[in-house]
Each structure stands twice: as C-alpha cells, then as structure tokens.
N, C-alpha and C positions, 0 to 999 in steps of 0.2 A: 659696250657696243662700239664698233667700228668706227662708226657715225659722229661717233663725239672722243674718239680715241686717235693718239696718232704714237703710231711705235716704229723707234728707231730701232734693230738689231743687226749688229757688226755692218752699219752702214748701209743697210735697206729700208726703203720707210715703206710702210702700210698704212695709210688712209684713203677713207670711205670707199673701202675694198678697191682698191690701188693696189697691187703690187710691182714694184720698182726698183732696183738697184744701182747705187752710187758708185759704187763700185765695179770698174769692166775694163777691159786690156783692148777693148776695140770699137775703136769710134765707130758709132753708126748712127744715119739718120731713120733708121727703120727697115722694115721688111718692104720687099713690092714681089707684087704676083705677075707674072709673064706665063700665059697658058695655064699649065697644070704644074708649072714650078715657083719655088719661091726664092730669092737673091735679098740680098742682106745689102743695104745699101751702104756699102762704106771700098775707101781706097785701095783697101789690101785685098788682093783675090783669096774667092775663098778655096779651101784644101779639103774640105768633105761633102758627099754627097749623102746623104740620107732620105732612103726612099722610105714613105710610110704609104701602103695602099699604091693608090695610080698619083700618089704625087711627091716631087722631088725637091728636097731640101740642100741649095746650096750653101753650106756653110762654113766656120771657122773651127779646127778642132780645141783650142787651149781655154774658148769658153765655155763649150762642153765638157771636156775631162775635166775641171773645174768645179763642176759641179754634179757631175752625172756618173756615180757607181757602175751603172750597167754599159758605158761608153769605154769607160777607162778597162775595166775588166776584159771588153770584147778585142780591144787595141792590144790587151797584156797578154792576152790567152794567146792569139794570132801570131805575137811575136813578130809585127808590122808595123813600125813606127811610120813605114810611109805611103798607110789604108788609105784609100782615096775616097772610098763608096761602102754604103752601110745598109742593110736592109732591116726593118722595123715594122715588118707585116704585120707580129700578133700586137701591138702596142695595144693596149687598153684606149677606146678616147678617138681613135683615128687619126689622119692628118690634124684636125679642128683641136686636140689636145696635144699632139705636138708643137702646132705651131707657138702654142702660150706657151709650153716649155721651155722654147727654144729664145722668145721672146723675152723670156724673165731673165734667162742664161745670159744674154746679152745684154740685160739693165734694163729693157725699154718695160714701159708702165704698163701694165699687164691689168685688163677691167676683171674681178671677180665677181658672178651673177649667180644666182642658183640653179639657171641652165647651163655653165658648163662647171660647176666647182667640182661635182663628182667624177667627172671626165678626167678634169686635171689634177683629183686627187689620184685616182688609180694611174695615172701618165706621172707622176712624181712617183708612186712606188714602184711601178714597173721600172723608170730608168734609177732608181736608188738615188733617188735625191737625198740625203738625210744630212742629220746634225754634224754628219764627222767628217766629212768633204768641206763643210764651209756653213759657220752658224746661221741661225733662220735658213736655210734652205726652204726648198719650194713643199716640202711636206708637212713641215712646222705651219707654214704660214695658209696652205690649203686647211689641215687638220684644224687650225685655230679661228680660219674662217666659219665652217661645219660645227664648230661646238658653239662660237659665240653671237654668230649672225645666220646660221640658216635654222639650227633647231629651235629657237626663239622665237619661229614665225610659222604662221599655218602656213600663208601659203608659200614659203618657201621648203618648208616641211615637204608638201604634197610636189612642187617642182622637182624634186630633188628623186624624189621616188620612184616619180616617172621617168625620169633623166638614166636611172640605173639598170632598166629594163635588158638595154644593152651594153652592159660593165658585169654581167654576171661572167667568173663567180667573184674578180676580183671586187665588188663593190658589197658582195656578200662574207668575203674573206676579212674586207675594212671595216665590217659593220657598218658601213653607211644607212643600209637596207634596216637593220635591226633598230637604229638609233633614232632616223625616221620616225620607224611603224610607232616607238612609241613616243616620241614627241607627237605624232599623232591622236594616239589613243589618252593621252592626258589631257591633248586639247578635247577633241573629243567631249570626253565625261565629264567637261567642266560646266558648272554652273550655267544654263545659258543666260542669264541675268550680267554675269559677268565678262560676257566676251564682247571687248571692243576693234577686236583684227576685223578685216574684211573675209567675206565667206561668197561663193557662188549661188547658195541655195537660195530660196527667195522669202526673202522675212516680212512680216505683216504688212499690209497695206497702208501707208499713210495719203490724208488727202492732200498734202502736198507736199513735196519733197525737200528736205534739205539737203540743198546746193551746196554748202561745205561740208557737210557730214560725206554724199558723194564722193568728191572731191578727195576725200580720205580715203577714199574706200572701206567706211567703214562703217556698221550699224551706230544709227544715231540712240542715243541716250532714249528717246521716250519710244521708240521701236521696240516691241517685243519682240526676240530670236525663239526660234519657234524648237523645239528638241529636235528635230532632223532634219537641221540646218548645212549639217557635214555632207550628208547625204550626197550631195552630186557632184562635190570636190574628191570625196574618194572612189567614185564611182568611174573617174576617168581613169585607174589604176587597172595593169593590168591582173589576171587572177591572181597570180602566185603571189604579188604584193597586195593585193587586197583581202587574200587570208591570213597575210602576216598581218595586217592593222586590226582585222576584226578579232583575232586569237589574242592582240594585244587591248584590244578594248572589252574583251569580256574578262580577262584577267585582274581588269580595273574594276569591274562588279558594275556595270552598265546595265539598264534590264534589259531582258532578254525581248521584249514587244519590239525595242527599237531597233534591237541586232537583226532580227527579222524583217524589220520593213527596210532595214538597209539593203540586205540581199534581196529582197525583191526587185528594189529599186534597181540595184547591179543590172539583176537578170534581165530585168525591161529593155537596159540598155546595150548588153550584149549578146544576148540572145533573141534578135527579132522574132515578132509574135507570140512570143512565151505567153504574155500577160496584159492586158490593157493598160495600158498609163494612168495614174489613182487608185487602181485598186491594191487592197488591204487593208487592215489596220495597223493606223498611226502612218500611214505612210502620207503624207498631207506635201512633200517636195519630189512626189514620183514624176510630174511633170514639171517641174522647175526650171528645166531647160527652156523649155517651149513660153514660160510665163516669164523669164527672166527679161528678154527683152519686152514685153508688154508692159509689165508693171513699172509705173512710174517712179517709185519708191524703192525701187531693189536696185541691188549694187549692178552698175554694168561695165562690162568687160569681165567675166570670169574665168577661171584658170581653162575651161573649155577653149576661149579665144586665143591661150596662149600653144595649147599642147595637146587638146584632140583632131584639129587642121578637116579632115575631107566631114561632114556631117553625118555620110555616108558609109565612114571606114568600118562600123559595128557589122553593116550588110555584108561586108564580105569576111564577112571573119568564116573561115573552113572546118568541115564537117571535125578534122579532128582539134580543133582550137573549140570549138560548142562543147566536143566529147569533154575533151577537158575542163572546161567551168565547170559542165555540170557536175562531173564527179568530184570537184574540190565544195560548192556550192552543199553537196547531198554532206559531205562531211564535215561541216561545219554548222551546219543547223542545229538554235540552241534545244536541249532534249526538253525546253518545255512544250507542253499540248498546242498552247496557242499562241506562239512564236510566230506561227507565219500560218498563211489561211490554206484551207484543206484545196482550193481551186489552183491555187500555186504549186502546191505540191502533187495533183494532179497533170497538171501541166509539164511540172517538169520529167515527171514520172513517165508520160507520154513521151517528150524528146527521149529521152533514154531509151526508153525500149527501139525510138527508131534509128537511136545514132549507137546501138548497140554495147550501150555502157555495161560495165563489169558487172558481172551478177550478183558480187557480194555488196555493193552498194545499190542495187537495184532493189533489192530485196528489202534491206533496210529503210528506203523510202517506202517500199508500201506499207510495213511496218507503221512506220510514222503517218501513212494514212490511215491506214487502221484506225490509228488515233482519234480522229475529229473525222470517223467516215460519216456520221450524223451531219455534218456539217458541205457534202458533197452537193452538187446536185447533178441535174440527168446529163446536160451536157458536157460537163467534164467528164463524166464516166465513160460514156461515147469515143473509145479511144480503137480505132482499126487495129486489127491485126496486122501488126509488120511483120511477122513470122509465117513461112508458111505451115499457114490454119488453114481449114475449110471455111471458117465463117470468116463473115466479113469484122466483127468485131470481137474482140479481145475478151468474150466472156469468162476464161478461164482466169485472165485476169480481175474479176471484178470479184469472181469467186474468192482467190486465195484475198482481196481484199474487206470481203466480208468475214471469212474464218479469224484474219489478224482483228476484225474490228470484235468479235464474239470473244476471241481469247483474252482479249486487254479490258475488257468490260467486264468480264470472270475475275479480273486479277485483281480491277479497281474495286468493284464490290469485297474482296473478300480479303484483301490485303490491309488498304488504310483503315484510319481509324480518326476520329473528329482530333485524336491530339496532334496527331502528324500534318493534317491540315484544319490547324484554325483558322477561324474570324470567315472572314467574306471568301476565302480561297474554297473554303471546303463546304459550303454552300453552291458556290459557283460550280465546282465537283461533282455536286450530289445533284444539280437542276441537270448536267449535261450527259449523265450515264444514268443507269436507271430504265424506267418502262420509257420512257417519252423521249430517250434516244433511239430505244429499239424501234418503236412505231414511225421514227422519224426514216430509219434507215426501211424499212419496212415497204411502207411508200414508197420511196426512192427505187427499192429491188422490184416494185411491182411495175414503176415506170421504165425500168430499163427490161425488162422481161416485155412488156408493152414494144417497145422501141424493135430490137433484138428478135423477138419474133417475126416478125415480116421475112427476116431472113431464109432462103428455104434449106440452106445448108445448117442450120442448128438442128442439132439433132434431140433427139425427146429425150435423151438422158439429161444431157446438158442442163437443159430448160429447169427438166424434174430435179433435180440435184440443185440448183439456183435456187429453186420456190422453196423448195424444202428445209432450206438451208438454218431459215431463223424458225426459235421456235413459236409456236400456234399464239402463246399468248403475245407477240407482238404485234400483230394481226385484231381489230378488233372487229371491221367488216372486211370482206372475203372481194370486195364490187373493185377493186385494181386487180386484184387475182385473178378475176372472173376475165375482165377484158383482153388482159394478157392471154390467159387460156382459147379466149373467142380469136384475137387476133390469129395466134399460130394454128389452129384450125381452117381459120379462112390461107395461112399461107400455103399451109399442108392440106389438101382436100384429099391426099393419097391413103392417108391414114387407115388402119384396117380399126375393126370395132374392137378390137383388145387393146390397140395403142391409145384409142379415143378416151375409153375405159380409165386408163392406166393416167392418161392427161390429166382427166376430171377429180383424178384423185388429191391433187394436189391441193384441191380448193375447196371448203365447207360449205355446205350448202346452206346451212343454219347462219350463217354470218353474212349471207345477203343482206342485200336492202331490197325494197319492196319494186322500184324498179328493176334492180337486176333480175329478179324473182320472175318478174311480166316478161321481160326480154328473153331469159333462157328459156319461158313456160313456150314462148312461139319460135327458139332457136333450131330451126334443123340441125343445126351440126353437131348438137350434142346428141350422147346416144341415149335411146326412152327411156333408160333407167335411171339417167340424172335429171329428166324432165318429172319422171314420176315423183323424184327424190324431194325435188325443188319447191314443185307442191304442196306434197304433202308436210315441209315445213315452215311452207308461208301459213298452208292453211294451219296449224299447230301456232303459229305466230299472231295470226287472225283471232282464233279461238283464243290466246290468254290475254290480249289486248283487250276483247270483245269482254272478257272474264274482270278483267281488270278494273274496263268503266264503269261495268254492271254493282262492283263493287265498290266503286265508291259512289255511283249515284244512290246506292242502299245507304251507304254513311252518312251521305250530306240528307239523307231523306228521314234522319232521325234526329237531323237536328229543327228541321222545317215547323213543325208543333209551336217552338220558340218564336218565330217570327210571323207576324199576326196575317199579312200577306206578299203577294210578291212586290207592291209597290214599295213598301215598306224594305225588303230586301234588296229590292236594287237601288233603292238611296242609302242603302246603309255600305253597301259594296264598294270598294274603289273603283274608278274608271280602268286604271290598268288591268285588275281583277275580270272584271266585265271583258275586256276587249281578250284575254290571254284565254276566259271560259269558252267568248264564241269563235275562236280557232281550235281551241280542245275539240267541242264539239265539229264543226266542221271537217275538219281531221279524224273523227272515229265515223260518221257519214260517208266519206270519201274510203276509209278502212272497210265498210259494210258493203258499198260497193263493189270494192275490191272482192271480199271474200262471194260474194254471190256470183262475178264472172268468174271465181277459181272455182267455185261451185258447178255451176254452168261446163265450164269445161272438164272437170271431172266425173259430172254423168254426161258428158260426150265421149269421152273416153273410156268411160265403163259399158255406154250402149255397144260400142265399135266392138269390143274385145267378147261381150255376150252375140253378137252376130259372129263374129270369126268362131267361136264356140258351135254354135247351133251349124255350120257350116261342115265345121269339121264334124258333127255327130251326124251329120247327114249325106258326110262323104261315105263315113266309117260301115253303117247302115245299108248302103248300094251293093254293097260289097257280096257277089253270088256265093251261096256251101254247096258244097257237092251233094248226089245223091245219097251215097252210105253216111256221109255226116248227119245227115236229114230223118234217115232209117232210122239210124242210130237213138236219134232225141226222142224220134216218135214209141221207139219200144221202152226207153226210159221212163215216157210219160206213163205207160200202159203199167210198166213194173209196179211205180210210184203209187199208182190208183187202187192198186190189186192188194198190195202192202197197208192200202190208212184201212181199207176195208175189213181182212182179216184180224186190223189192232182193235175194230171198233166191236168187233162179235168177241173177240176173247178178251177185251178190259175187263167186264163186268166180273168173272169171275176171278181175275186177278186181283178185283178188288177187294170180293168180299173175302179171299185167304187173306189177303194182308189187313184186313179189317179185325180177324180174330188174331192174328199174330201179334197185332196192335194192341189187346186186349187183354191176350197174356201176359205181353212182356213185363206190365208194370206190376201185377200179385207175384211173379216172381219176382222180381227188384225188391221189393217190399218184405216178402218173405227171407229172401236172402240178409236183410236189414233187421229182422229182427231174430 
C-alpha cells in the first residue's frame, strides 16, 4: 500500500499518493488561475497555449514534449517548431485532468484521490504518457495507483465507478470499469462476518456507539453486518454500471433472494414511485438512506454525501433514462420464481407499458409474472390502459397474464420431478402450484372482474372470456362470480335477455352459498330462468342437508339404548362437544327456515304462472267461429249419433257369426294336428 510505501523511480517519488518530480528544466513556484486561464508561475514566459474546453493553458513547451507522446506527435506532424496554440477539446478528464497532467509535467506534487485517478488515468493515455518518453511516467504511476490503492477498498472501488460515468468509452477501453465491477462483486459476496471497511448501508443497532470504531469508519467488532449491507453503496451507480456489478456478483454465485432485493432497492431509488420503501423480501436496507442519519450506531457521512449531491437528482431523471433502467433492470432478473416479488414486477411492468418499452422485453416480464401470479393482488393488477383501448383498464392484459400463469403451472406440474428438486425446495414448489394456487388466482380474477365491471366500456366478450378463463375446478364457491356478474349488470342495465342469458352462464348456480342463493332469489336483474335455477338448487341443497341430519340423528339414535339417560350423557360429553352440537343444531333450524321461505316463495310463483295460465285459456275461449264453422260441428254431431246407433242394432249379429267362426277355428287346428 502507498500508505506505508515510498517509491523512487528515475527521480520521481510517490508517497501516500503524492505524485511529484525531481526532476524539471523549469523553475516554477506553481500554477495560478486568472479568470478562466491558467499561468505557470515562473521567470521564463511561457511559448504555448493549450485550450482544453472554455479554458486556457499558458504554458512551457520542452516540459510537455518531455513527457507527452500526443504533444510531440502533433508539433511533428504540423512540421511547426514555432506552434504557439494547441487545442484539446476531446481530452478525456476535461480541463480538471489536465491541469494534473500538466502539473506532474512540471514536477509539482500532484494529490491522487479516487475522485480524479480515473480522470488522470484516461488524460495520461490520451496524451501518451508512457514508459518510452521518460520512466515512471504518469501512466505507470496512475495504473499502479488503480491496482494497489483504489481496488483494495470498497469504497474507493465504488468512487471510482462513479467517477467513469463520464470517461466512457475510454475508461471502458482501460478496464477501469471491468476491474471495479469486480472488485466490487468480490467484496460484495464476502463473508459478512468478515468485513471491517466502512459501508453506507445501515448495520444493526447498537445501544451505544463506539466513538472510535466511527471514527474509522468502520463496522465495530461486536456489530452484526446484516447481508445487504452493499445495497445502497451500489445503488448510487448509474444503470449501465450497475449491471456490470450485478452480472459480476452472480457470476460469484451470490443467491439470487439478495440480487433481487438489490434491484429493487435500485428501482426505489431511480425510478420514483415504483415501490414503497421496505418492501420485499430480504430487502431490510431499502430505506437506509433515510435511517442513516437517525440511527445512532450507523456509520455517517456515506458515499451519498460524497457523489449523489441534489437529494432530488432521481426526480428528474427523463422518460428515456426510466425507459432505459427499466429495460436493463427486465434483463437481468435472476430466472428464479422468487427472486423478487410479484408486486414489483407488476409495477414495473406497469411503467413499461406506459414509457413504451420494447415489446420483446415486455413480454418476458409478464412471463415472469406469470410466474408468482398467485402471489398478485387486486391493486397491482389495476393497471390503465395506456393504449388506445376502450376500456379504462388493461384487461387484455391481465388476460395474456392469466394464460402465462395456466401454461407455467401445466409445465411445473408435468415436467419436474421430486429428484430435480429436493429437500425443502421442492416442497416449497409443490405448496405454491397446485389446486391452492389456482383458487388463490381464482379469487384474485373474481375481484378484478368485480373492480373492471363498473366500466361501461368492457364489453360482454371480454368479461366472458376473463371468467372462463380458469377452469371450474378452481372455483369452489361461485359467490365472487356471482357479484362480479351482479356488478356488470347494474353497470350495463342495456343488456338485452340473450346477453343477460349468455352473462349468467359464466357462473354455477350450484356453487352458491346460501346467501348469494337469497340475494339472486329477490335479484331483478337476473333473467327468471336463473332465478328459477337458483332455487331449485338451494332447495336440492336444503333437501340433502335436511337428508343428511335426519341421518345421522338415526345413527346417534341407535346408540342411545347404551346410555341410561340424558343426564348421564351430557356428563359424559365434552364441553366443546356440547357447545359445537348446539350450533350444528341451530344451524340446521336456521337451514329449515330457510328452506320453508324458498318453499313459500315457490308456491308463490307456481300460484302467479297457474293465473297467467287460466288467463290465457280464457283469452283463447272469447275468441268468436263463424257460422258455417258452427253448421259444420252441428252436422258432425248428428253424423256421429246416427253412426253409434246403427253399430248398436248390427253388433249383435256380428257377434254371434264371429261367435261360430270362434268355434270352428279350433276342430280345424286340431284336425289339421293330427
């Protein structure tokens, strides 16, 4: 380390990040700034001018050619030994990393910091500082800074990172950016037991603090670092460097719970109102910011203090700097289930569609809801239409998120197998897919059908297509179905009786409960043939209930003999027994009830329909015939009469031929027989 090292090379010394040279052709007692220029304080006027940006560098040229490749070169090419003015607009660094170049050029002691070392390493390559001009040059001595004093430390690591935001691509061409991410992702994954650097995140609470551990900046010995402690040191990073550390911290085999609560954390931070602050799992430093300075025991002054500056700056980050997280953010999500929670990834899924992100990553996130859509609830689903749609909310989208959630539940059911995941994984597996995801999503579709309906712009396929979607067995009562169905009726009153028809179909009338059963029996809006329906399977429900207790008060009534009498049985009974029979009972009382007003109102409905009957046959009745119709009947009757008469004078004798006919038939049969 620097710190306890001191290196002479051909006459320059480097201690405790000093760089300085012994060696120079021109007395000077230092730089001074005059406006927007900078003069070299020494007797000899200086013969070059070098502008970098809006500001101007008067200087000497024989300590620059000296040292600087890209000086000498520009002077050679020109074929102008007597250049007076230079311009250095693209320099890497700005004025701020020339000026140290120009500084070391001329011997004077030059502070290296991990805020400008990456500046003045790309400003040393740009002007060709190197070994073969003059040993130790200023890129030896940048580069030897960078390996043995900044990647040795977090948080000069994480300075350093930040610092190169603006030295792309040169700080990306030096590695600086790569060597970083992983001296990052090393610290990172390390042990948290064993890290004694200073961290921003905010580590356990102690009741009183130690003042020299502070002091250090450093977690004290009996502190427990909590595992996402990193969390809001890398969080100040902008994206493109924060997927280079996370690519390099799952490459180190980090779990993937904590890579997730990392990006969430991220997204709290740069993407306002994404997510509330604490939520997820494992994320326990999403607010750290905010508790840093409260807590008595946590390290203060953090790299925030040093290099995120307005508190503010997140707020204005622009629609296409959000497009962009989020589409780096969707592609880096580790592919486990429960990496990060279903409400996040609804959320994010939400900004997307409305900052218009790419479809092929669009798609993949709902994908990935798919995933844990069991794990949804109503208000996140609740996502407008940013498209123009008719409806006000995105139900096309909820749909294709129900289809991904059905096909990945097909895939997991029929795909693993208990060896691919053992122990607690594949337990965990088998509690979260299954019937008691489906019923879970189930519910979920019946409250946003609930929600969604009010809309008058959904239209009846939509709805129909959503209900229908899961199938029957995930549904074990029909009573969210039902309301959903009642709601879009009350929004839709236009409905004709085949649309109404066609509505009710969606929903089992058998898979009521005994309220929803009362409520439809008095619903207007339903049409009478679901009210008829409704009935007649509460009362079907009534009836085997009614079957049910009848048979087992027959059971328990053949054991009664055995017990001498009822005192005797109700000391022998438990209390809870006793107290669970007389709510059985009150419960099948309340059920008799029941079935006598469904009773009641089905011979009121039977009386109404035998009046509209008698009604009609006494419309049908009124109704005048003409005279020759009348004619007509009356000579029919007279035929009729005239007809049974002449059958009753010539039966007799019809009888008695067929009487001997009767008589013979069987002597001949018989004679023929033998």
């Amino acid at each position: 380390m620097w710190d306890s090292e001191t290196e002479s090379v051909g006459g320059r010394d480097y201690k405790n990040g000093v760089l300085c040279s012994s060696k120079h052709n021109v007395k000077t007692d230092g730089f001074e700034l005059k406006g927007n220029s900078w003069y070299v304080a020494s007797d000899i006027p200086s013969d070059l001018l070098v502008q970098v940006g809006d500001v101007n560098f008067h200087l000497h040229k024989y300590p620059l050619l000296s040292r600087s490749g890209k000086i000498n070169r520009v002077i050679y090419e020109l074929r102008n030994p007597d250049l007076s003015k230079m311009c250095l607009d693209d320099l890497p660094g700005g004025p701020q990393a020339f000026e140290l170049a120009a500084k070391f050029c001329y011997g004077i002691a030059v502070d290296l910091t991990a805020a400008n070392i990456s500046g003045l390493r790309c400003a040393a390559e740009y002007l060709e500082m190197t070994e073969d001009l003059e040993e130790g040059n200023l890129i030896f001595k940048t580069e030897a800074f960078l390996s043995y004093v900044v990647l040795s430390s977090w948080r000069d690591s994480i300075v350093v990172l930040k610092s190169c935001e603006k030295l792309s691509p040169w700080a990306e061409n030096l590695q600086i950016v790569r060597r970083c991410s992983e001296s990052i992702a090393w610290k990172a994954c390390a042990n948290p037991k064993g890290i004694r650097w200073a961290y921003t995140g905010k580590p356990t609470k102690v009741a009183s603090p130690n003042w020299g551990d502070m002091k250090d900046s450093s977690p004290s010995r009996s502190q427990q670092v909590p595992p996402d402690w990193w969390f809001e040191d890398v969080s100040i990073l902008t994206i493109d460097h924060f997927v280079r550390v996370i690519t390099a911290i799952k490459v180190k085999g980090m779990r993937f719970e904590l890579i997730g609560a990392a990006m969430m954390h991220y997204a709290s931070k740069w993407l306002p109102g994404l997510i509330n602050e604490g939520t997820g799992t494992a994320d326990e430093g999403s607010n750290s910011s905010n508790s840093t300075s409260n807590s008595s025991g946590s390290w203060k002054g953090g790299l925030h203090m040093i290099l995120a500056g307005n508190k503010d700056e997140s707020s204005r980050v622009q629609a296409k700097d959000q497009r962009m997280i989020i589409e780096s953010l969707i592609s880096i999500i580790p592919p486990q289930k429960d990496s990060v929670s279903c409400s996040f990834l609804l959320q994010l899924l939400r900004m997307a569609n409305m900052l218009k992100v790419a479809p092929a990553l669009v798609t993949e996130l709902e994908k990935r809801v798919g995933m844990q859509f069991e794990q949804a609830t109503l208000a996140d689903l609740l996502i407008p239409s940013y498209n123009k749609c008719e409806t006000m909310y995105d139900v096309d989208l909820v749909q294709r998120l129900l289809e991904h959630f059905l096909v990945q539940e097909q895939t997991e059911i029929s795909s693993p197998s208990q060896q691919s995941f053992p122990g607690k994984h594949y337990d965990d597996l088998q509690r979260s897919t299954g019937p008691n995801a489906k019923m879970r999503v189930a519910r979920l579709v019946d409250s946003y059908l609930t929600e969604v309906s009010r809309d008058r712009s959904l239209s009846l396929t939509k709805f129909q297509v959503l209900a229908e979607a899961l199938p029957e067995s995930a549904r074990i009562c029909d009573d969210g179905l039902y309301r959903a169905v009642d709601s879009y009726l009350k929004a839709h009153p236009t409905l004709s009786e085949h649309e109404r028809k066609r509505l009710c179909r969606v929903m089992d009338c058998q898979k009521l409960s005994v309220d929803a059963c009362m409520h439809a029996a008095q619903n207007e809006r339903l049409p009478l043939r679901v009210v008829v329906q409704v009935l007649f399977c509460e009362q079907v429900k009534i009836s085997n209930a009614l079957a049910t207790s009848s048979l087992k008060e027959a059971v328990d009534s053949q054991y009664q003999p055995m017990v001498s009498n009822r005192k005797t049985l109700l000391e022998g009974t438990p209390q809870s027994f006793q107290e669970g029979w007389a709510a059985a009972k009150k419960d099948i009382n309340t059920v008799k009830f029941e079935l006598e007003s469904v009773k009641a109102k089905h011979l009121e409905l039977q009386h109404d329909m035998e009046n509209l009957q008698r009604q009609f046959d006494k419309m049908s009745k009124n109704k005048q015939t003409s005279a020759w119709s009348s004619g007509w009947k009356k000579l029919s009757k007279q035929l009729t009469k005239n007809t049974n008469l002449e059958n009753q004078n010539i039966g007799p004798e019809h009888t008695t031929a067929a009487d001997q006919q009767t008589r013979k038939t069987p002597r001949k049969w018989r004679n023929s027989i033998s």
